[in-house]
One Martini backbone bead per residue (centre of mass of N, CA, C, O) as a GRO file, in nm:
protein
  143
    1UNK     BB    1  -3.054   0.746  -3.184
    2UNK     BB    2  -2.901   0.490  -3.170
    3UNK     BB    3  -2.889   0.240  -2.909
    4UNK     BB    4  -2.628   0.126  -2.951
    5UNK     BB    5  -2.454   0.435  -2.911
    6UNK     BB    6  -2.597   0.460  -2.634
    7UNK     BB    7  -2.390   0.198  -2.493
    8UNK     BB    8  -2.112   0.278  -2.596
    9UNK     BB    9  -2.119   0.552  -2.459
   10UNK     BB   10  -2.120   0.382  -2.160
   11UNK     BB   11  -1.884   0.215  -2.173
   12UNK     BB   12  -1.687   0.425  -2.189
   13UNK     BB   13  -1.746   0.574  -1.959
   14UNK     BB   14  -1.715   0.379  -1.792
   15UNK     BB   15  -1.432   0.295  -1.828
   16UNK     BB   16  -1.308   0.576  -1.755
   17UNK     BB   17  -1.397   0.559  -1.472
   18UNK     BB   18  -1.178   0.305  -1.417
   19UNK     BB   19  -0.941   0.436  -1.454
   20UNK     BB   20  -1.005   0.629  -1.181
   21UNK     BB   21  -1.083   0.420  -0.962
   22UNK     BB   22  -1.017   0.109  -0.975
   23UNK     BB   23  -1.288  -0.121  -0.857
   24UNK     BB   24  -1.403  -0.327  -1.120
   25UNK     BB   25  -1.707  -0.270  -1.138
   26UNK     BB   26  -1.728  -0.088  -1.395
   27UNK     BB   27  -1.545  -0.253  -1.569
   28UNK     BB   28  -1.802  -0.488  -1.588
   29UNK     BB   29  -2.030  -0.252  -1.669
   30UNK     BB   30  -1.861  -0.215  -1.936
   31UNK     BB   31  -1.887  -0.485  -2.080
   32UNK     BB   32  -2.208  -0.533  -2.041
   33UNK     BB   33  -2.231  -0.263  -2.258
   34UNK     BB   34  -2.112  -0.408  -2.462
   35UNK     BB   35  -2.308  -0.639  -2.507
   36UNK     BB   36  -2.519  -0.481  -2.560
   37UNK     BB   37  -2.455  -0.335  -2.819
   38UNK     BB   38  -2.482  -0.612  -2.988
   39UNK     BB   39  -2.765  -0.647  -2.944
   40UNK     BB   40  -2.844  -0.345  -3.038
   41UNK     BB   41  -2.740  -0.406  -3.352
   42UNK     BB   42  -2.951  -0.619  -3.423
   43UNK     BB   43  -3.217  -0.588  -3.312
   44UNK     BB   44  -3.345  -0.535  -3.058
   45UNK     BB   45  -3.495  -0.495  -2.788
   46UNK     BB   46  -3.520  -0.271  -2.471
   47UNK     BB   47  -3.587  -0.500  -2.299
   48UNK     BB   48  -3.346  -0.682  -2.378
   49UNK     BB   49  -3.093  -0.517  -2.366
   50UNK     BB   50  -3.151  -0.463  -2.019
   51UNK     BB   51  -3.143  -0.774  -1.957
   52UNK     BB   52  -2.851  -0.822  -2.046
   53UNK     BB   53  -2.723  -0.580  -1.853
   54UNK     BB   54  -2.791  -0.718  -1.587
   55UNK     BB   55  -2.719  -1.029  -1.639
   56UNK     BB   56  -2.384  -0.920  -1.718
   57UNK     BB   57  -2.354  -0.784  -1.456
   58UNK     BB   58  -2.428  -1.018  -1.236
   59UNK     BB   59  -2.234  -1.214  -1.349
   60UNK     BB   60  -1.938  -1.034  -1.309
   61UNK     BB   61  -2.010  -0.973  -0.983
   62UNK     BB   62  -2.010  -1.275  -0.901
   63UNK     BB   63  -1.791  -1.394  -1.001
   64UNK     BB   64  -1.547  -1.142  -0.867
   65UNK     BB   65  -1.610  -1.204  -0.558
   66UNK     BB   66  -1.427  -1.479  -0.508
   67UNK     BB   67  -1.214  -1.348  -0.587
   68UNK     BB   68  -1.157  -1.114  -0.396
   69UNK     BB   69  -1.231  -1.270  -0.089
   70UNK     BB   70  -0.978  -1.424  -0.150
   71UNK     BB   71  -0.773  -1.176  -0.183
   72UNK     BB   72  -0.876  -1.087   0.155
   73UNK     BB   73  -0.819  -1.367   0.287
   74UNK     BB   74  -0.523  -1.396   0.368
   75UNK     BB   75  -0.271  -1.460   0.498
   76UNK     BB   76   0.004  -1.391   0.647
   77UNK     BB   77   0.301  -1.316   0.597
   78UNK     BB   78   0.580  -1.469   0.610
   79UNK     BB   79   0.869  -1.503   0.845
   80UNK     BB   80   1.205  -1.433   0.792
   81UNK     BB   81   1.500  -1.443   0.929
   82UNK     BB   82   1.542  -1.159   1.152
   83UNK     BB   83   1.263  -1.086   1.166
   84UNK     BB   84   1.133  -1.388   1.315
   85UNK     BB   85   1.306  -1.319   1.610
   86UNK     BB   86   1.088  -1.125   1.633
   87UNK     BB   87   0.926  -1.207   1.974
   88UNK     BB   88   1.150  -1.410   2.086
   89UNK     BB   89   1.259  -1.593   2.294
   90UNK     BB   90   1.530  -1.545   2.538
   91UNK     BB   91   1.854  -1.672   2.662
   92UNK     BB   92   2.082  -1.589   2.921
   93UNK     BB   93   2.464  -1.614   2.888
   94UNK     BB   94   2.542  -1.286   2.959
   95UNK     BB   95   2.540  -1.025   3.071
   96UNK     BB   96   2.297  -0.751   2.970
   97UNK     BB   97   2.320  -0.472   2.873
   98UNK     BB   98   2.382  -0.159   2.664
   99UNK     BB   99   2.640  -0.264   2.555
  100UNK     BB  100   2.659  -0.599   2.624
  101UNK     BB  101   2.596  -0.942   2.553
  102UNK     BB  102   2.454  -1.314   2.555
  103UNK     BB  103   2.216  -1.469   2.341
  104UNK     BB  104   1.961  -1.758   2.305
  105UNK     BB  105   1.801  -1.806   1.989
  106UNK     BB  106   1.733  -2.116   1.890
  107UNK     BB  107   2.047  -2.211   1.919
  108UNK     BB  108   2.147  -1.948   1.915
  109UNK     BB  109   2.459  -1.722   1.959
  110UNK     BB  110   2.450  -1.376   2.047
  111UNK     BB  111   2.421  -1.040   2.075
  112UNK     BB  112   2.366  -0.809   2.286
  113UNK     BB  113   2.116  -0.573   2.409
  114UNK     BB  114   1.950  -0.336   2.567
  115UNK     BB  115   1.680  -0.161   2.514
  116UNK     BB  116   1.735  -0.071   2.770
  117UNK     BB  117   2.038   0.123   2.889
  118UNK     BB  118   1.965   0.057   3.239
  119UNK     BB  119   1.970  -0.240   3.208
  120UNK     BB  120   2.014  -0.540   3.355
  121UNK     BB  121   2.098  -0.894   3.305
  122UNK     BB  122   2.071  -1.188   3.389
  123UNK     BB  123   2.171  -1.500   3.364
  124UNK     BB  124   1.895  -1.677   3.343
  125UNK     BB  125   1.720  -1.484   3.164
  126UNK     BB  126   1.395  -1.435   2.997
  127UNK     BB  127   1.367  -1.269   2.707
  128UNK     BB  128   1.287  -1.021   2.442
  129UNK     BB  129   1.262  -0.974   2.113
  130UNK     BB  130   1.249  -0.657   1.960
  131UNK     BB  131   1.518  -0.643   1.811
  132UNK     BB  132   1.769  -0.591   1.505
  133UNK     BB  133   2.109  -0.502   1.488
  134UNK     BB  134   2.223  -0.653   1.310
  135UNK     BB  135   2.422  -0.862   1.502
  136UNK     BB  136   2.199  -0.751   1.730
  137UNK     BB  137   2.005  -0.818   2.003
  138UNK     BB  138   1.727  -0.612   2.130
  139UNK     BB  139   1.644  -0.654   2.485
  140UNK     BB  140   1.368  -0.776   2.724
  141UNK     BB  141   1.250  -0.846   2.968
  142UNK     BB  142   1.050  -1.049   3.180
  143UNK     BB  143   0.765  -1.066   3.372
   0.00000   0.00000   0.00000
């Protein structure tokens, strides 16, 4: 069997293999070894072909590893709307029950629960927004 397509058949080999795994390296080794079919189609040697599939393996997966560490290494996605203000301080403008109470979050004013509802929280105290639930933010003192 000539050598091109022992290289062809490993080629389709790892490109099967890599959409069962999908890691990307495969299908990088299959690029390599279609790159070796056509050296090996022109009728190079066995040495030269294997030396063309190793620096086009090392080619491929040198250039994909800075692309892959820049996309494995973003920042954390931002919050907005209602979400950004869990987690944020708010200040006690109503007395804060389980049933009801009136929290200023950053200029604006909320209804509030505690997020306890046996806990009573006075005026003038400083909680933190846990959740929120529609138009109602449910706090918890700080200590």
């Amino acid at each position: 069997m000539d050598s091109w397509i022992v290289w062809l058949i490993l080629a389709a080999l790892l490109g099967v293999a890599e959409i069962f795994t999908l890691t990307a390296a495969l299908g990088l080794l299959s690029v390599a070894a279609v790159l070796t079919t056509v050296v090996a189609a022109v009728g190079l040697p066995p040495a030269i072909q294997f030396a063309v599939f190793v620096i086009a393996s090392a080619a491929g997966l040198a250039g994909a590893r800075p692309i892959a560490l820049r996309h494995l290494k973003q920042p954390p996605p931002k919050r907005f709307g209602v979400s950004a203000l869990i987690g944020k301080s708010a200040y006690v403008t109503k007395e804060v029950t389980g049933r009801d109470g009136r929290v200023r979050i950053g200029g604006e004013e909320w209804s509030a629960r505690a997020y306890d509802e046996t806990l009573v929280i006075p005026p003038g105290a400083t909680v933190d927004v846990i959740e929120i639930e529609g138009a109602t933010a449910l706090v918890y003192p700080r200590e």
